[in-house]
C-alpha positions as CSV (number, residue, x, y, z in Angstrom):
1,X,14.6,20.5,-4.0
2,X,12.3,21.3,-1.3
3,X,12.8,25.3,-2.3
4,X,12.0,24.5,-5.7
5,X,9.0,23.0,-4.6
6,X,7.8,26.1,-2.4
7,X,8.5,28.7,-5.3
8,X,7.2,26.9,-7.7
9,X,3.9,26.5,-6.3
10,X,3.6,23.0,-7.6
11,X,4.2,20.8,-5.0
12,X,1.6,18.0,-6.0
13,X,4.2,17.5,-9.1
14,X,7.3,17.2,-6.8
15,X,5.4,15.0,-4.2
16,X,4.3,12.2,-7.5
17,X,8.1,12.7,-9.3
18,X,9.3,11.9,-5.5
19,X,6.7,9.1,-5.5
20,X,7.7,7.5,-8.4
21,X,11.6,8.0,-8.0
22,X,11.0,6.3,-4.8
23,X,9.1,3.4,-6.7
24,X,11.3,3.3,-9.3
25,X,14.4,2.7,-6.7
26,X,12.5,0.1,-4.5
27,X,12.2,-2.1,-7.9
28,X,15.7,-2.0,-8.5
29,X,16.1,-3.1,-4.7
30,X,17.3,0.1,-3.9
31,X,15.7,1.1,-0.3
32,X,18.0,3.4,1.0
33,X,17.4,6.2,-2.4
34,X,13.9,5.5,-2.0
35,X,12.9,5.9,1.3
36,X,14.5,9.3,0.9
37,X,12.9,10.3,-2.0
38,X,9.6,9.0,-0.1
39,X,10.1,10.4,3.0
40,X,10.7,13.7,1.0
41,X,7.3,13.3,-0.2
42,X,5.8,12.2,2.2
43,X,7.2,15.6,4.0
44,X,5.5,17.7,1.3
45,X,2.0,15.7,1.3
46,X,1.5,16.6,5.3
47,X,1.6,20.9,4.0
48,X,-1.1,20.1,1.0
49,X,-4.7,19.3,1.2
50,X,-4.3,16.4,-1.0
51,X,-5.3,13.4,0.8
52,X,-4.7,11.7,-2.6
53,X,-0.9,11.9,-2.8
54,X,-0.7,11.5,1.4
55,X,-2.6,7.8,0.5
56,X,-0.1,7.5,-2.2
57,X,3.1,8.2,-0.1
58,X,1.9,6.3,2.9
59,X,1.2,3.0,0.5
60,X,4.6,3.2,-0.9
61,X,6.3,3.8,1.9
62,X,4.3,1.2,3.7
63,X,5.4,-1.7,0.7
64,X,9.0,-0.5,0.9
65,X,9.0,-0.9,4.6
66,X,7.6,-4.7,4.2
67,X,10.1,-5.1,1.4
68,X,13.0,-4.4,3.2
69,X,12.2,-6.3,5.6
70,X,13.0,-6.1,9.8
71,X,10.2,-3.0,10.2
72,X,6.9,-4.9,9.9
73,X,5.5,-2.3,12.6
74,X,6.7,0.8,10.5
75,X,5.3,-1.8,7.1
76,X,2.0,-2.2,9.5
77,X,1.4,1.9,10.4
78,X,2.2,3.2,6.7
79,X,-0.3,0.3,5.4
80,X,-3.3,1.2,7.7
81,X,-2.5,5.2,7.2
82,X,-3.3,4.1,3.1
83,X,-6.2,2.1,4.1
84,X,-8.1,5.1,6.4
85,X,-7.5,7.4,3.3
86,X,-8.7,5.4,0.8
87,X,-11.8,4.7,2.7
88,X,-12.2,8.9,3.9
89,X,-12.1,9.4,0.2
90,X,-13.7,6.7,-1.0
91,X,-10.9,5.4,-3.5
92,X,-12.1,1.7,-4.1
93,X,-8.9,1.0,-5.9
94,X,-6.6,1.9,-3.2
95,X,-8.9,0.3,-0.8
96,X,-8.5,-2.8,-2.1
97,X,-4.8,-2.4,-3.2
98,X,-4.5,-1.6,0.5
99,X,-6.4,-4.4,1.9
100,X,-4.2,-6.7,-0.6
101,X,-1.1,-5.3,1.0
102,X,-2.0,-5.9,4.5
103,X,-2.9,-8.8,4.0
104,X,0.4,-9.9,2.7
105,X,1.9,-8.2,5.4
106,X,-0.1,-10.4,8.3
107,X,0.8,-13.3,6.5
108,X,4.8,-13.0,5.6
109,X,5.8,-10.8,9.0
110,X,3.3,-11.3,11.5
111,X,1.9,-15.2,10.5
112,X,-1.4,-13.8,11.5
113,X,-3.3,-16.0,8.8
114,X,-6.9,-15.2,10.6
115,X,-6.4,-12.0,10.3
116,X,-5.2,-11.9,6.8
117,X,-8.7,-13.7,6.0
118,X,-10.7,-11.3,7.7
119,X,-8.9,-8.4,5.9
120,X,-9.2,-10.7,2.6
121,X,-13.1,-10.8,3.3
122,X,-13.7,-7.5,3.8
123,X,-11.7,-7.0,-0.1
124,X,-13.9,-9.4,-1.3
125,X,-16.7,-7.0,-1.0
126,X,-15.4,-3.8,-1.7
127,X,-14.1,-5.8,-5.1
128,X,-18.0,-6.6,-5.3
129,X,-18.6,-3.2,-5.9
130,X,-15.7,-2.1,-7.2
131,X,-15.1,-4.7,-9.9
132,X,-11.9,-4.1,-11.2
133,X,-10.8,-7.1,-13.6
134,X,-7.1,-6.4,-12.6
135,X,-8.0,-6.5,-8.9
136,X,-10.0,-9.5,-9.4
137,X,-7.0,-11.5,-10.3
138,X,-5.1,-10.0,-7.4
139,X,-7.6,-10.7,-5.6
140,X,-8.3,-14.3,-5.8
141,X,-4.4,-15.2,-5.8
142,X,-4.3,-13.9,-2.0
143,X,-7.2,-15.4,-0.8
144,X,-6.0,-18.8,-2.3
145,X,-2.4,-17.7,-0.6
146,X,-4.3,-16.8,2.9
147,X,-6.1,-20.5,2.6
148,X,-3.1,-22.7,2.1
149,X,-1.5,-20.8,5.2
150,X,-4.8,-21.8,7.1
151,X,-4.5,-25.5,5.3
152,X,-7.8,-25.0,3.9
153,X,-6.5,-26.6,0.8
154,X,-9.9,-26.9,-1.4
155,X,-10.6,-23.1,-0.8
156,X,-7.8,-22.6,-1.8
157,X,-8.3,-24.0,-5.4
158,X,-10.3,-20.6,-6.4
């Protein structure tokens, strides 16, 4: 597929169809067909000037990492790679969507539950000025999550 790509010209479309087949395999708990299709991507993303779809890629690859389970480091590198995008190109929503998964990811792999509050407070005010609704609710649900860990129980009521 990757000569398609080339003579067609269009390789932002076969970057988001890989992006998405990759997505759409990690749902049905199939990791091996979507890290290929990701990694495929992800392969095409590093030729383009599109930090966009290389934000994209390394978020999904990063959540499929953490999914699978056993590669929090790989989970860990693809999640921060997101995160520096979305802040060079001042994307709020994958900011926070980044932020969110981190977060996660310090609390289920690593049991780092300080640092999934610090990375929680800085969401907290990028969601300030972002002000997403959907995020909000997101939002609040991991912060609650990130206080039971610490045993802050009435925090955690928000």
């Amino acid at each position: 597929m990757n000569e398609i790509a080339g003579e067609t010209g269009n390789d932002m479309m076969w970057v988001r169809t890989r992006v998405d087949l990759g997505i759409g395999n990690r749902s049905l708990d199939n990791t091996g067909p979507a890290f290929e299709y990701l990694h495929r991507a992800e392969a095409i993303a590093a030729k383009m000037d599109s930090p966009y779809d290389v934000m994209t890629v390394a978020y999904n690859l990063g959540t499929t990492y953490q999914m699978r389970g056993g590669e929090a480091d790989k989970a860990l590198e693809y999640g921060e790679k997101a995160l520096a995008v979305s802040r060079e190109i001042g994307n709020r929503h994958f900011e926070i969507n980044s932020l969110q998964f981190l977060t996660i990811l310090y609390i289920e792999d690593f049991k780092e539950y300080r640092k999934a509050l610090e990375l929680m407070e800085e969401c907290l005010a990028v969601q300030q000025e972002y002000d997403s609704p959907t995020l909000w609710v997101h939002t609040w649900h991991r912060l609650s999550y990130v206080y039971r860990k610490l045993e802050r129980y009435r925090e955690s009521e928000y």
